[in-house]
C-alpha positions as CSV (number, residue, x, y, z in Angstrom):
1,X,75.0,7.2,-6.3
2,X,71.9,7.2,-8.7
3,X,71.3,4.1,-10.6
4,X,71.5,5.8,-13.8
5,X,75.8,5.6,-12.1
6,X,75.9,2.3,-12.2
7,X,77.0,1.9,-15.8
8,X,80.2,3.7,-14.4
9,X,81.5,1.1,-12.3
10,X,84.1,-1.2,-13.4
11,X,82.9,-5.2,-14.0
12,X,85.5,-6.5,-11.8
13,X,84.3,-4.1,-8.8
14,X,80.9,-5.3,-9.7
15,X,81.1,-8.4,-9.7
16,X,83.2,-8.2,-6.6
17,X,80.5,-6.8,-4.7
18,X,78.0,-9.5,-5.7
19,X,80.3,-12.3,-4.4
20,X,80.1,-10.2,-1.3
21,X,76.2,-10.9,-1.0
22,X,74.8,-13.0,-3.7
23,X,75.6,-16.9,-2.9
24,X,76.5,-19.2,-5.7
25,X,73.2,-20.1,-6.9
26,X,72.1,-16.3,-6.8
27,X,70.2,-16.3,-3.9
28,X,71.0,-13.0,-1.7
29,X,72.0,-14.1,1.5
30,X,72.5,-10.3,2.9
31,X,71.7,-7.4,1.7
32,X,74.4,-4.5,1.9
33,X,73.9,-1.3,4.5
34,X,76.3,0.8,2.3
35,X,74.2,2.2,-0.4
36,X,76.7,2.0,-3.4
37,X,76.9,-1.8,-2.6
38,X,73.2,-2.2,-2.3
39,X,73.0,-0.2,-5.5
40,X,75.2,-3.1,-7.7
41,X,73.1,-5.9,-5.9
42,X,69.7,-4.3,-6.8
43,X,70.4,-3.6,-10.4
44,X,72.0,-7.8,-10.5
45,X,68.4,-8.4,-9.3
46,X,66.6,-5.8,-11.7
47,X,68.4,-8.0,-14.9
48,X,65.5,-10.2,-14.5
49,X,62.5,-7.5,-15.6
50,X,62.9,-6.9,-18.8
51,X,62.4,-3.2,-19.3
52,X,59.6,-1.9,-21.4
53,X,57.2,-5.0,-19.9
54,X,54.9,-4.3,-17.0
55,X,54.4,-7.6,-15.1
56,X,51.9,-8.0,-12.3
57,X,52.8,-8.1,-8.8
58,X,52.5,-12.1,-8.5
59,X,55.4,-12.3,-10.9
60,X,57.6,-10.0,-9.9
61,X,57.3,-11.9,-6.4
62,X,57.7,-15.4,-8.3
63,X,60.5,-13.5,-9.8
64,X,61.9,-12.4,-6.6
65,X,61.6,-15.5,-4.9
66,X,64.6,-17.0,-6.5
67,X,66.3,-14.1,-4.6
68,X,65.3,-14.0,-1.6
69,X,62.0,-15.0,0.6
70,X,61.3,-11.8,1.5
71,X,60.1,-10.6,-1.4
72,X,57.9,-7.5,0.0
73,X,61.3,-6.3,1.1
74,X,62.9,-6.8,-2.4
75,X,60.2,-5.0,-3.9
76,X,60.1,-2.2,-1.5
77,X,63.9,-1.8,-2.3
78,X,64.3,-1.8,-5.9
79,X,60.9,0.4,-5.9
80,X,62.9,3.1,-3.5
81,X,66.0,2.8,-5.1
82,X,64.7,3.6,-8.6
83,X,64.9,0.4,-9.9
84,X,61.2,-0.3,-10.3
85,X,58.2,1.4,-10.9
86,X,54.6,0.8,-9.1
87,X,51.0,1.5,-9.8
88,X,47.9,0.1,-8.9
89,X,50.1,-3.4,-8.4
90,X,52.1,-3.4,-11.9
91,X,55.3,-3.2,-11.8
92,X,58.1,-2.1,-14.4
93,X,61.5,-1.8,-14.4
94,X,62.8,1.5,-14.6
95,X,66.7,2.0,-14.0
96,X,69.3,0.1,-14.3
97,X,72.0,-1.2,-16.5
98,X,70.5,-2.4,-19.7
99,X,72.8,-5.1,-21.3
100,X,72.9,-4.5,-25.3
């Protein structure tokens, strides 16, 4: 699955998935081996880059903090899956569901 996919999946199977791995205050407390899973949790964690603004690497870790403390491994992730975009330590957000 691409996350250009993601759109695709139903909101209840969704949202199912995150109460698999995201606690109640949204921290991630696991993150999924099976890639469609991890797919649903990165884009819940994507939301918070707003696309079309490039932020500098000490945000998107402030950002990514509220996830999870490894935020090296967030980045990495969301960078790999397509989520994010990288270059000389800027950062934008590149996939994902948009919400209109």
């Amino acid at each position: 699955m691409d996350p250009t996919d993601l759109p695709a999946l139903p909101a209840a199977e969704r949202a199912r998935v995150l109460a698999q791995f995201v606690d109640a205050d949204g921290a991630l407390h696991t993150m999924p081996t099976k890639h469609t899973k991890r797919l649903v949790v990165l884009d819940h964690v994507a939301q918070v880059f707003e696309p079309g603004v490039v932020y500098p690497e000490l945000e998107v870790n402030t950002a990514l903090r509220r996830f999870h403390p490894d935020v090296a491994a967030l980045r990495r992730y969301l960078v790999e899956n397509g989520f994010l975009e990288r270059e000389a330590n800027r950062y934008w957000r590149s996939g994902g569901r948009v919400e209109v």
